[in-house]
Biotite code that builds the C-alpha atoms (Angstrom):
import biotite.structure as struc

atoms = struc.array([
    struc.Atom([-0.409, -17.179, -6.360], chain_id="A", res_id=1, res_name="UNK", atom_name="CA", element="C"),
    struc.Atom([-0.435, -15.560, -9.748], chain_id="A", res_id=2, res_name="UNK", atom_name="CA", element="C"),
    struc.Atom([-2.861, -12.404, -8.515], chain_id="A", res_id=3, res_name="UNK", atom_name="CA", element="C"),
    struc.Atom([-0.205, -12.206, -5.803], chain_id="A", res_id=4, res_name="UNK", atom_name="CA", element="C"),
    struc.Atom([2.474, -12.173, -7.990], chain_id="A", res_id=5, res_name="UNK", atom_name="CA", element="C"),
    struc.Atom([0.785, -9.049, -10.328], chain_id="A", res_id=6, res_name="UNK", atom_name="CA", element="C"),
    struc.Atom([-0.164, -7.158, -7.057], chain_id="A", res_id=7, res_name="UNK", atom_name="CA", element="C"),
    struc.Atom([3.740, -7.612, -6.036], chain_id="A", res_id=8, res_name="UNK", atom_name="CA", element="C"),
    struc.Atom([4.644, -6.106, -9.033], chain_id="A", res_id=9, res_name="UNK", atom_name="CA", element="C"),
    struc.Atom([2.333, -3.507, -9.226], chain_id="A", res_id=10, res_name="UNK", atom_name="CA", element="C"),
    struc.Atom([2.861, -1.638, -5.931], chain_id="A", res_id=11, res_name="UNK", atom_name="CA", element="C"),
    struc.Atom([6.910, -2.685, -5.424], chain_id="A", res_id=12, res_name="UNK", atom_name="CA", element="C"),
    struc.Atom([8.587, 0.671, -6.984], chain_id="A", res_id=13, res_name="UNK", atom_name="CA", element="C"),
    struc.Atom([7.215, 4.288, -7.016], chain_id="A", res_id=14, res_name="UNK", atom_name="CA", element="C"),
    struc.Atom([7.024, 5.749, -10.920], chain_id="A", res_id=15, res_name="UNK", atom_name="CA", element="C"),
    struc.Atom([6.978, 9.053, -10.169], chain_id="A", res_id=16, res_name="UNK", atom_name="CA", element="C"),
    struc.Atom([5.532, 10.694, -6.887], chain_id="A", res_id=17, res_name="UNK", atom_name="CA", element="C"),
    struc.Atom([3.803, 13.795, -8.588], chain_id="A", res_id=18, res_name="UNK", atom_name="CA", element="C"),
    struc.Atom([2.230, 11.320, -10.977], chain_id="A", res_id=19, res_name="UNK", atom_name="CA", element="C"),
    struc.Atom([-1.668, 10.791, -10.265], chain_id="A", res_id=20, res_name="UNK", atom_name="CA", element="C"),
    struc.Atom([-0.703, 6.975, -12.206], chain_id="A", res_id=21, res_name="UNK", atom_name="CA", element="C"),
    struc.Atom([1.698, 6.180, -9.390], chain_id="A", res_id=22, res_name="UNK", atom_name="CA", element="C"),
    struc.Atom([-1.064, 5.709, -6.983], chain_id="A", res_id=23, res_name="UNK", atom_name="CA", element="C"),
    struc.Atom([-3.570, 4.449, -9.575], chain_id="A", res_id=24, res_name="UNK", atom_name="CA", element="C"),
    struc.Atom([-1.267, 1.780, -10.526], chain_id="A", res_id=25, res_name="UNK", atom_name="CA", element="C"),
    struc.Atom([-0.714, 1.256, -6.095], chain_id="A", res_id=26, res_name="UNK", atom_name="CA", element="C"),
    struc.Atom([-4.423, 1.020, -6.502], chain_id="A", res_id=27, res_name="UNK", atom_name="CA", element="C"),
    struc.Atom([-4.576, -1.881, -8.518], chain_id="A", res_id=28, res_name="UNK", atom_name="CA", element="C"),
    struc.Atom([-2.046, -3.940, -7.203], chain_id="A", res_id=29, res_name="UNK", atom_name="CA", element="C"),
    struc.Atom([-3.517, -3.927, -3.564], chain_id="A", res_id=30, res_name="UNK", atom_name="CA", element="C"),
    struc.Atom([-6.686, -4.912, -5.271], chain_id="A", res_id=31, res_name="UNK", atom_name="CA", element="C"),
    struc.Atom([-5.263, -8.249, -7.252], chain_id="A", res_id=32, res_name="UNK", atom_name="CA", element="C"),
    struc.Atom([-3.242, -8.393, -3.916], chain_id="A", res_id=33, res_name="UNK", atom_name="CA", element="C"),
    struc.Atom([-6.445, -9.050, -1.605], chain_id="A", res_id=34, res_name="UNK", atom_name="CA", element="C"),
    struc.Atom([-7.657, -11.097, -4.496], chain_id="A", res_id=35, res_name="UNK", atom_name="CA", element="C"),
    struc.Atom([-4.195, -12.979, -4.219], chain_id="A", res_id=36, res_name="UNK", atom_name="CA", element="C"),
    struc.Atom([-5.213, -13.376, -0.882], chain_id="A", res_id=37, res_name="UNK", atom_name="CA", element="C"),
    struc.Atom([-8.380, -15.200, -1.009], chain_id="A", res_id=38, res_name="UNK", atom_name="CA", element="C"),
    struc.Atom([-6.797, -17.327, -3.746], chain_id="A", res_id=39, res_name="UNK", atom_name="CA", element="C"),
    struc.Atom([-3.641, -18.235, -1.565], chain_id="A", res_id=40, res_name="UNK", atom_name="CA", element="C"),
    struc.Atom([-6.485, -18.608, 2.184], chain_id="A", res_id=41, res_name="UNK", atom_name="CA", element="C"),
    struc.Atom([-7.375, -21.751, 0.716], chain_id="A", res_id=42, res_name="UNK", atom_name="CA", element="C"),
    struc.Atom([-4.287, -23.483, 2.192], chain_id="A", res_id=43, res_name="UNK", atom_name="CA", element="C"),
    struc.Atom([-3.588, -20.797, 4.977], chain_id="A", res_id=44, res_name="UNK", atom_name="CA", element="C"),
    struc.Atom([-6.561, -19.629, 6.220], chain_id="A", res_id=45, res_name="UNK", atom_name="CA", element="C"),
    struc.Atom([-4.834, -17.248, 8.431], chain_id="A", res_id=46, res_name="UNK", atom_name="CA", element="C"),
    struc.Atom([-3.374, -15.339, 5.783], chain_id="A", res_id=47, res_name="UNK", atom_name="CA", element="C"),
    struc.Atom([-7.307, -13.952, 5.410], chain_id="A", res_id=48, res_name="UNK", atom_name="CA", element="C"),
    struc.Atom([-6.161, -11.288, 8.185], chain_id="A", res_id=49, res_name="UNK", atom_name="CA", element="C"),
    struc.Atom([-3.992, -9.269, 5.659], chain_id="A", res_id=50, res_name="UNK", atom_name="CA", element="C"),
    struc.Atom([-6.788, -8.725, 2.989], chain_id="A", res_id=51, res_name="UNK", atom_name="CA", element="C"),
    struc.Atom([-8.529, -5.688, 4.777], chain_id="A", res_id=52, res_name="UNK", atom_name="CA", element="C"),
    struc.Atom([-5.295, -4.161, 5.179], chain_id="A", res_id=53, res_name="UNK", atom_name="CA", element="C"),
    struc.Atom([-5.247, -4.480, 1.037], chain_id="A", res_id=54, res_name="UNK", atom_name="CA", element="C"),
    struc.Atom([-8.501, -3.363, 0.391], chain_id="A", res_id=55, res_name="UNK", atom_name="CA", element="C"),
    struc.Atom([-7.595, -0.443, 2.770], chain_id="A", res_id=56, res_name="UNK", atom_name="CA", element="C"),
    struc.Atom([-4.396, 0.411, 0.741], chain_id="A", res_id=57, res_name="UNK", atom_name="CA", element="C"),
    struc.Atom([-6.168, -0.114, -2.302], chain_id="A", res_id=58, res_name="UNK", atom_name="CA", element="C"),
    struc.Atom([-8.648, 2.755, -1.354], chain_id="A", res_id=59, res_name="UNK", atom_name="CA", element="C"),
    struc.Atom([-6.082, 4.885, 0.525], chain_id="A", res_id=60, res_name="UNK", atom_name="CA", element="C"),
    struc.Atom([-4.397, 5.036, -2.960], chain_id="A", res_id=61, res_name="UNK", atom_name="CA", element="C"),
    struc.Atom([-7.546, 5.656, -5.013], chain_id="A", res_id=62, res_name="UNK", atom_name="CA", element="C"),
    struc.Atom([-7.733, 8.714, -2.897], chain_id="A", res_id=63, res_name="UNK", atom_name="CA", element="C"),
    struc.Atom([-4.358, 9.947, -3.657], chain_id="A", res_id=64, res_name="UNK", atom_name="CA", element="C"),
    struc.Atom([-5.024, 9.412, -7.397], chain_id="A", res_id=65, res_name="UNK", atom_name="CA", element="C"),
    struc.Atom([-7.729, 11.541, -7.325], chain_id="A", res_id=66, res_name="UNK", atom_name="CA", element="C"),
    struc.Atom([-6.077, 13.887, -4.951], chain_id="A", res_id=67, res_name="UNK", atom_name="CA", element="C"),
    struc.Atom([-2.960, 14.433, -7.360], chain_id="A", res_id=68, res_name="UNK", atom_name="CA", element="C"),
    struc.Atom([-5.200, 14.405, -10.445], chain_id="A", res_id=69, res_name="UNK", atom_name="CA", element="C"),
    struc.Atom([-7.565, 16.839, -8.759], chain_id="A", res_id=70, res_name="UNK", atom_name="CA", element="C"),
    struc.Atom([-4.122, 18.957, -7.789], chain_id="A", res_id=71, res_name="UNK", atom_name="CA", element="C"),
    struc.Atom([-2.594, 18.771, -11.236], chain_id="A", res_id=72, res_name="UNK", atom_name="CA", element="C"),
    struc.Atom([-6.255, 20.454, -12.671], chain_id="A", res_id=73, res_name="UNK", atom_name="CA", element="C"),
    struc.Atom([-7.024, 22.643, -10.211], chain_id="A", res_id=74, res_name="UNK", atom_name="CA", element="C"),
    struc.Atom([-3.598, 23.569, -7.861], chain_id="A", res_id=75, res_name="UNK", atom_name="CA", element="C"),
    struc.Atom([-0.167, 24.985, -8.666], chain_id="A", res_id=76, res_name="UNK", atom_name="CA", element="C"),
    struc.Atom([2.982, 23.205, -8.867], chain_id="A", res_id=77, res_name="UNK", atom_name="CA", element="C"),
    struc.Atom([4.217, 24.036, -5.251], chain_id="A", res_id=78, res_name="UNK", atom_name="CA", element="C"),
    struc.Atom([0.936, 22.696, -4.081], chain_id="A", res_id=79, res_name="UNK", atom_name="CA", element="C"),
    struc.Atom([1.628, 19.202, -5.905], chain_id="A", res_id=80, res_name="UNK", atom_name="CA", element="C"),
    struc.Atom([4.970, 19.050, -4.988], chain_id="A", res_id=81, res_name="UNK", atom_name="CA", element="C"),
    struc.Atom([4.342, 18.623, -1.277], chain_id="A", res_id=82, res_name="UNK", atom_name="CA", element="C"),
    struc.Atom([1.411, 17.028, -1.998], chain_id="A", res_id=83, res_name="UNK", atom_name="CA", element="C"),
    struc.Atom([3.519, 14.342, -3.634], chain_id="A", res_id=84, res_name="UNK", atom_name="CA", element="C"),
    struc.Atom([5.862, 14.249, -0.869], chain_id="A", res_id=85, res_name="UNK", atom_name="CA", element="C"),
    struc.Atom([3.178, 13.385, 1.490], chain_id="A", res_id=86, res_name="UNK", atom_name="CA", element="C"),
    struc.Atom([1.510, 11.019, -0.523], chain_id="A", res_id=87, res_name="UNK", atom_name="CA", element="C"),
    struc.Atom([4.370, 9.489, -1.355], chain_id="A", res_id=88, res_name="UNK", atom_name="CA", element="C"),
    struc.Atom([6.167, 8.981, 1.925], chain_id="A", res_id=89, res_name="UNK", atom_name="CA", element="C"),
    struc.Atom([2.923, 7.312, 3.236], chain_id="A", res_id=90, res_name="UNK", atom_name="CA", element="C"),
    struc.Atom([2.252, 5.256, -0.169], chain_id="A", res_id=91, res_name="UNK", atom_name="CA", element="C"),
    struc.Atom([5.765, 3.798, 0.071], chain_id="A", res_id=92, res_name="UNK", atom_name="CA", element="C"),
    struc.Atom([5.711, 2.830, 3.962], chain_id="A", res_id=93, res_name="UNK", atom_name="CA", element="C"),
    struc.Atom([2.502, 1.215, 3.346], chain_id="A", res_id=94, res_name="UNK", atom_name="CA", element="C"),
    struc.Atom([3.321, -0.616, 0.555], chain_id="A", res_id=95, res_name="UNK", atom_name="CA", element="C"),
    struc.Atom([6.634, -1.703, 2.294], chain_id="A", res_id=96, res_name="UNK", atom_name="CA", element="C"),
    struc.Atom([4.756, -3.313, 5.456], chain_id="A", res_id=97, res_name="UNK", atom_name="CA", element="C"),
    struc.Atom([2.693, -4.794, 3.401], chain_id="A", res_id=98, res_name="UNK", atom_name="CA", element="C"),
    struc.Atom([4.911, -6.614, 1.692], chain_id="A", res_id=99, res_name="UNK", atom_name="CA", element="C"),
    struc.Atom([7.156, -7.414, 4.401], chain_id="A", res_id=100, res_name="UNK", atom_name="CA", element="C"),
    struc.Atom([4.416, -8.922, 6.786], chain_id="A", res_id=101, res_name="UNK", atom_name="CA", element="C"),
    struc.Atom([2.971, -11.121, 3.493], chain_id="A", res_id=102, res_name="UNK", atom_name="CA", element="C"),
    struc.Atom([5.859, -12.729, 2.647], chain_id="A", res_id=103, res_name="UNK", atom_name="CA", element="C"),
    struc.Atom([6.641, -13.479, 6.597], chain_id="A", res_id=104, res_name="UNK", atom_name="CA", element="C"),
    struc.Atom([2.990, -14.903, 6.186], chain_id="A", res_id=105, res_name="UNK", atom_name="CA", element="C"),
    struc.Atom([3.793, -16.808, 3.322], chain_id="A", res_id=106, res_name="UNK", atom_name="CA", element="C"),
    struc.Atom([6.595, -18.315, 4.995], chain_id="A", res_id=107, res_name="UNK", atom_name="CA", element="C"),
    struc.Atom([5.530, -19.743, 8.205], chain_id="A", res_id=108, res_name="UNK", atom_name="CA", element="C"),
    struc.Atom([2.356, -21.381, 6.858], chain_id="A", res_id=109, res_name="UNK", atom_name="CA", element="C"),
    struc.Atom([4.610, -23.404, 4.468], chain_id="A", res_id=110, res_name="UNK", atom_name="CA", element="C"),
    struc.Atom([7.537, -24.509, 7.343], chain_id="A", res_id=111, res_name="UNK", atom_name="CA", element="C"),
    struc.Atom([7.236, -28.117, 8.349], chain_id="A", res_id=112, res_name="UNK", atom_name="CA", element="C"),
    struc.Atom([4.959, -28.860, 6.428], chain_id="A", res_id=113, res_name="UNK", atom_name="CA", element="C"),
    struc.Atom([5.934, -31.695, 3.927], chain_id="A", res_id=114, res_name="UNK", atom_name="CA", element="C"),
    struc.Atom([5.175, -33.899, 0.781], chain_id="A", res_id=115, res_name="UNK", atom_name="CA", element="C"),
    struc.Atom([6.216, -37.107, -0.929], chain_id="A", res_id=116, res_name="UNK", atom_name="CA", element="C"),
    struc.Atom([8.625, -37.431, -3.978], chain_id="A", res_id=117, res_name="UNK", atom_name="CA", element="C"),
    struc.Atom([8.271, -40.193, -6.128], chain_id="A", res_id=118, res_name="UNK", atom_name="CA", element="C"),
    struc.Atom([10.441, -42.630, -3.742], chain_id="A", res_id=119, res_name="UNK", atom_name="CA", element="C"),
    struc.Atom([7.895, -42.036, -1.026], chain_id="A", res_id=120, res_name="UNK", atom_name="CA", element="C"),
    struc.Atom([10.325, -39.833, 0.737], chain_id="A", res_id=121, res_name="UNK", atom_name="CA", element="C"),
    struc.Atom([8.603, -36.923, 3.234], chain_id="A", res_id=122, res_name="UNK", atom_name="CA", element="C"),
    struc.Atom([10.762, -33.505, 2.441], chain_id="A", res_id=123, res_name="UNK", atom_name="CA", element="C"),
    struc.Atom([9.995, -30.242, 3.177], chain_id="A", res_id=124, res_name="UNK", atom_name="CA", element="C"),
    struc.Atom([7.505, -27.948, 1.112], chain_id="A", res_id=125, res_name="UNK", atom_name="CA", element="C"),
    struc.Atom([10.399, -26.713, -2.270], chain_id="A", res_id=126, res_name="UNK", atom_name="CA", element="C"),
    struc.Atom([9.083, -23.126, -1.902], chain_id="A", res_id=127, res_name="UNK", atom_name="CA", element="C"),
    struc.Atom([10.187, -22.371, 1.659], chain_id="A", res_id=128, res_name="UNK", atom_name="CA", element="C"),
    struc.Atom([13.429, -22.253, -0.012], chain_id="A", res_id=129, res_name="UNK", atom_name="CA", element="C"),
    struc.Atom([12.134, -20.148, -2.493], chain_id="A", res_id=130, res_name="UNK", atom_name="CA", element="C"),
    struc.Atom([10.538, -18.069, -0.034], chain_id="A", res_id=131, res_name="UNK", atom_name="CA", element="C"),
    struc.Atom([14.145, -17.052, 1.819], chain_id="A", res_id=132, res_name="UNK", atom_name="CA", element="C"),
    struc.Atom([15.438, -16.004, -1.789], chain_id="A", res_id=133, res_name="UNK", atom_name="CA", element="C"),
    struc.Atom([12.996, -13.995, -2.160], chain_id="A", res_id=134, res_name="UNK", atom_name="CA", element="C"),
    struc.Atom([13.440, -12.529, 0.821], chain_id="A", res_id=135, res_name="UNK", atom_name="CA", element="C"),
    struc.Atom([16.616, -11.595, 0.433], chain_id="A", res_id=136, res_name="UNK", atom_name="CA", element="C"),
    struc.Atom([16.304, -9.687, -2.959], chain_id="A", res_id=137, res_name="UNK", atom_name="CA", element="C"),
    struc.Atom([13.303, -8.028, -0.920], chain_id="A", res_id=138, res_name="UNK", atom_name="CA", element="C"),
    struc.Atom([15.637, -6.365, 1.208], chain_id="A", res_id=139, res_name="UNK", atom_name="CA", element="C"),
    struc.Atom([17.768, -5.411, -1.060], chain_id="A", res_id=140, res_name="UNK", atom_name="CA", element="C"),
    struc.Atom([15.510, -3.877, -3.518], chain_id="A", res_id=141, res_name="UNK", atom_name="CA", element="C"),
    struc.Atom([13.565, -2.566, -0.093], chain_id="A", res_id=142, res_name="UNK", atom_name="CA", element="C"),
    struc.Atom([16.652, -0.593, 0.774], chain_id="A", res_id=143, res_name="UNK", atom_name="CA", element="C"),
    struc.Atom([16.908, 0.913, -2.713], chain_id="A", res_id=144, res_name="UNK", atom_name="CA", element="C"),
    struc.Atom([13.291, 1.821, -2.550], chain_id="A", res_id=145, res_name="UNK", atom_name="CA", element="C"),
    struc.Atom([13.428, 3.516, 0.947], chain_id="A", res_id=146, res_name="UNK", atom_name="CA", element="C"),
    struc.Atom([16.787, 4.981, -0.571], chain_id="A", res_id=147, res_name="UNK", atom_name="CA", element="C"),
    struc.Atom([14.846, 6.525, -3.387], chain_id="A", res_id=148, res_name="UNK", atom_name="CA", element="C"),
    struc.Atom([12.156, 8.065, -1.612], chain_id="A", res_id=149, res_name="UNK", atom_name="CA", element="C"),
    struc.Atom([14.920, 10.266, 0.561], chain_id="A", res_id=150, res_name="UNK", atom_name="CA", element="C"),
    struc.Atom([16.698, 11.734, -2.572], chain_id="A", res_id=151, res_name="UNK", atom_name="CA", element="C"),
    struc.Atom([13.318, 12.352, -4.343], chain_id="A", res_id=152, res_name="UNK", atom_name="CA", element="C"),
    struc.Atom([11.720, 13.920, -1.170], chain_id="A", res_id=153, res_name="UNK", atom_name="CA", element="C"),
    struc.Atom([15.149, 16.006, -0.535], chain_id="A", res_id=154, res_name="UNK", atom_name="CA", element="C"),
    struc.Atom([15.372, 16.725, -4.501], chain_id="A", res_id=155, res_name="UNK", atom_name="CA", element="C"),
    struc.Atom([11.805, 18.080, -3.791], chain_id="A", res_id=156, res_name="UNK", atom_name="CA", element="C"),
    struc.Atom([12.322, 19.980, -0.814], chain_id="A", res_id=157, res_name="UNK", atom_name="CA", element="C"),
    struc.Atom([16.025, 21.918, -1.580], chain_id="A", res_id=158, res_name="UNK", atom_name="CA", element="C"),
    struc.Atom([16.654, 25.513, -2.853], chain_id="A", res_id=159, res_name="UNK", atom_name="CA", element="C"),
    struc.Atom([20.347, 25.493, -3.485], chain_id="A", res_id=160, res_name="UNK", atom_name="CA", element="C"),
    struc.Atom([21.242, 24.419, -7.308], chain_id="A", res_id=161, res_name="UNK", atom_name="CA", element="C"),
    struc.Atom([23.779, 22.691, -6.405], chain_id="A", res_id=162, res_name="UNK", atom_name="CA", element="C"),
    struc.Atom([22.000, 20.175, -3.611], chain_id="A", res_id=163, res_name="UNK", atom_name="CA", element="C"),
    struc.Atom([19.267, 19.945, -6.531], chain_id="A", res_id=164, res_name="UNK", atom_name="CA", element="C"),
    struc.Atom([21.593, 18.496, -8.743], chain_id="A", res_id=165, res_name="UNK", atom_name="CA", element="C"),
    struc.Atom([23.646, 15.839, -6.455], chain_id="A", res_id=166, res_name="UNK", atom_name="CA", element="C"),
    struc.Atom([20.114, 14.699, -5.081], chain_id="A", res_id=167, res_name="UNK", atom_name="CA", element="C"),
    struc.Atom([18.675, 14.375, -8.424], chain_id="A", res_id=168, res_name="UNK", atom_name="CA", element="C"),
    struc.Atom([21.479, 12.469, -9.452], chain_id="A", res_id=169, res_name="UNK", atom_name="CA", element="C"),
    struc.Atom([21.584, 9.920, -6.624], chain_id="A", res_id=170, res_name="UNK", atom_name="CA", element="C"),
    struc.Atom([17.658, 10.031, -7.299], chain_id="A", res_id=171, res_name="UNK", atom_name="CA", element="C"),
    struc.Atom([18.553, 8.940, -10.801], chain_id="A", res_id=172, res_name="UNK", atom_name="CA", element="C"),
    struc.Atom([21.166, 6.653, -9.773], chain_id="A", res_id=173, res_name="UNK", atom_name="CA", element="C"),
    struc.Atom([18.930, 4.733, -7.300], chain_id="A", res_id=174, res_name="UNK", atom_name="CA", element="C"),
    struc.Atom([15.615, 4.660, -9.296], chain_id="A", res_id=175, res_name="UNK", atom_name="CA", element="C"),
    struc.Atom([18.110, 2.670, -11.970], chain_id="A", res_id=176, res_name="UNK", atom_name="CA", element="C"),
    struc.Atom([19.582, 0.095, -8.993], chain_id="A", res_id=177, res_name="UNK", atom_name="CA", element="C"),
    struc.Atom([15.464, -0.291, -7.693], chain_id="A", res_id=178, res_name="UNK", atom_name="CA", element="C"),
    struc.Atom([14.126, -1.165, -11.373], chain_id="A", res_id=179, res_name="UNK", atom_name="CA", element="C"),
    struc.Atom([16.969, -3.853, -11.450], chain_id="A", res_id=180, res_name="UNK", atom_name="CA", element="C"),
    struc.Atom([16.146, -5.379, -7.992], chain_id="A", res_id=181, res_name="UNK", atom_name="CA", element="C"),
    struc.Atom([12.841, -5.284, -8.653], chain_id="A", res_id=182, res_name="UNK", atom_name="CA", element="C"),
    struc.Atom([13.166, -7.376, -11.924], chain_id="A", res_id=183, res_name="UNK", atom_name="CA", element="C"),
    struc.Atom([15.392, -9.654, -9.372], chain_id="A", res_id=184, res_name="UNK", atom_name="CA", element="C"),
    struc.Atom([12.769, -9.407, -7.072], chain_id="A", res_id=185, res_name="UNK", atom_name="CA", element="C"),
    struc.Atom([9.807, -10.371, -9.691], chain_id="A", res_id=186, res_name="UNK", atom_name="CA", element="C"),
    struc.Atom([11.984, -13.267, -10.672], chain_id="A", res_id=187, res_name="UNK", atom_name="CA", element="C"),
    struc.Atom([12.370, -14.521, -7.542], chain_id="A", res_id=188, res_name="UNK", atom_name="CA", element="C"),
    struc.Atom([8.737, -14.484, -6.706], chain_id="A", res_id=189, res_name="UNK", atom_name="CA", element="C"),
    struc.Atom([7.974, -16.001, -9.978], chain_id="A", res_id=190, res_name="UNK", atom_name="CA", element="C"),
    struc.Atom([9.821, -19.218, -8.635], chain_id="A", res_id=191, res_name="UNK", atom_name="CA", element="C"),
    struc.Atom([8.187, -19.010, -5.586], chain_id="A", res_id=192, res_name="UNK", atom_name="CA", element="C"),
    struc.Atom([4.675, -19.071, -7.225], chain_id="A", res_id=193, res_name="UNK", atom_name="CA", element="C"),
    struc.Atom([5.761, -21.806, -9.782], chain_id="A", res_id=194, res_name="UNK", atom_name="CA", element="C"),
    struc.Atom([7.264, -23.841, -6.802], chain_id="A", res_id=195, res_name="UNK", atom_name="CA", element="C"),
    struc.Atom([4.238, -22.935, -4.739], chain_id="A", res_id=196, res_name="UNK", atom_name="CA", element="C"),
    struc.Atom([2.259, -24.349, -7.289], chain_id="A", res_id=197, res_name="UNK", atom_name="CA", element="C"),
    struc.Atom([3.258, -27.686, -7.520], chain_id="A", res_id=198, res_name="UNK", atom_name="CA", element="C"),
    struc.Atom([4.020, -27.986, -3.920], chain_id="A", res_id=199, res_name="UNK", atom_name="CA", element="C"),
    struc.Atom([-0.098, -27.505, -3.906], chain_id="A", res_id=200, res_name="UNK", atom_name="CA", element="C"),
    struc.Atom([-0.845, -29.921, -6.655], chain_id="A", res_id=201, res_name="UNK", atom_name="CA", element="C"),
    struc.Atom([1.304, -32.486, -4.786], chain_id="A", res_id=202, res_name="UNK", atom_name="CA", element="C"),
    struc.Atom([-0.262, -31.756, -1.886], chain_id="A", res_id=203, res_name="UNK", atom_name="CA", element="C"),
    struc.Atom([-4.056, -32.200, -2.971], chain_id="A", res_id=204, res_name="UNK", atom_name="CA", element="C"),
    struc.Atom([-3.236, -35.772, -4.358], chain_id="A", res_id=205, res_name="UNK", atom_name="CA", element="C"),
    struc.Atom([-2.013, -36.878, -1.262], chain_id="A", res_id=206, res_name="UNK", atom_name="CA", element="C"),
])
């Protein structure tokens, strides 16, 4: 789960939506993600149905990266900033599903499933709990995200120098609040692969 984990991290939070290295970073992550995939289809084989959807995202946001690079050479600014806005409203929502429909994933191929302790004693799989925490500092850091993406869009989009300024300060406010959920969010995960890990190794030796 350790590709997974990167790919997480990678496309979770948006650096800056006129930035051509926002979307190459998206890029990458969807990449380790479908690689993440493969690694994690060896006990769920129907988790193989999300990795075209990665590979898809991964080259969706290749194009953007050269589209906002190409824009930044070549365009003026008012051209990149509703490029951006585009880009960025799609890059987000995709990267949110994503997400959202892995973890679900993740979670009902590891309910009811079991292994033994060292008393012999059948238990559920440790990292469905782990899964559920996770999940709930997903939403969280989800609603931040979304939350974001409105005041940066709006910051983008106003005239008046006074909306400018209230939207780019609730656009500072909640990039701050999404970079701390999503090191909650990262840490969470990391238990999940760690638990996920040894739930595996426990259950090959059986």
């Amino acid at each position: 789960m350790n590709f997974l984990f990167v790919g997480f991290a990678l496309i979770i939070v948006n650096i800056r939506l006129s930035m051509w290295l926002n979307y190459a970073v998206k890029a990458l992550g969807f990449v380790l993600a479908a690689v993440g995939i493969a690694e994690y289809s060896v006990h769920d084989k129907g988790v193989k149905a999300y990795s075209p959807n990665a590979l898809a995202s991964a080259v969706m946001n290749g194009v953007f990266t050269a589209g906002m690079a190409y824009a930044g050479l070549k365009l003026g600014d008012r051209f990149i900033n509703y490029e951006s806005i585009i880009f960025g409203v799609i890059s987000t929502l995709v990267s949110i599903d994503f997400q959202n429909r892995m973890m679900k994933r993740i979670l009902r191929s590891g309910e009811g499933k079991v292994v033994e302790d060292t008393q012999n004693h059948k238990r559920l799989m440790p990292f469905v709990a782990d899964v559920k925490r996770l999940g709930k500092a997903w939403n969280k850091l989800t609603v931040f995200v979304l939350a974001n993406l409105v005041f940066d869009v709006l910051n983008r989009l106003v005239r008046l120098d006074a909306l400018i300024t209230v939207t780019g300060i609730f656009m500072a406010v909640t990039k701050v609040v999404c970079i701390v959920f999503a090191i909650a969010f990262l840490f969470r995960f990391n238990e999940l692969r760690v638990g996920y890990e040894k739930t595996m190794d426990k259950l090959d030796n059986t």
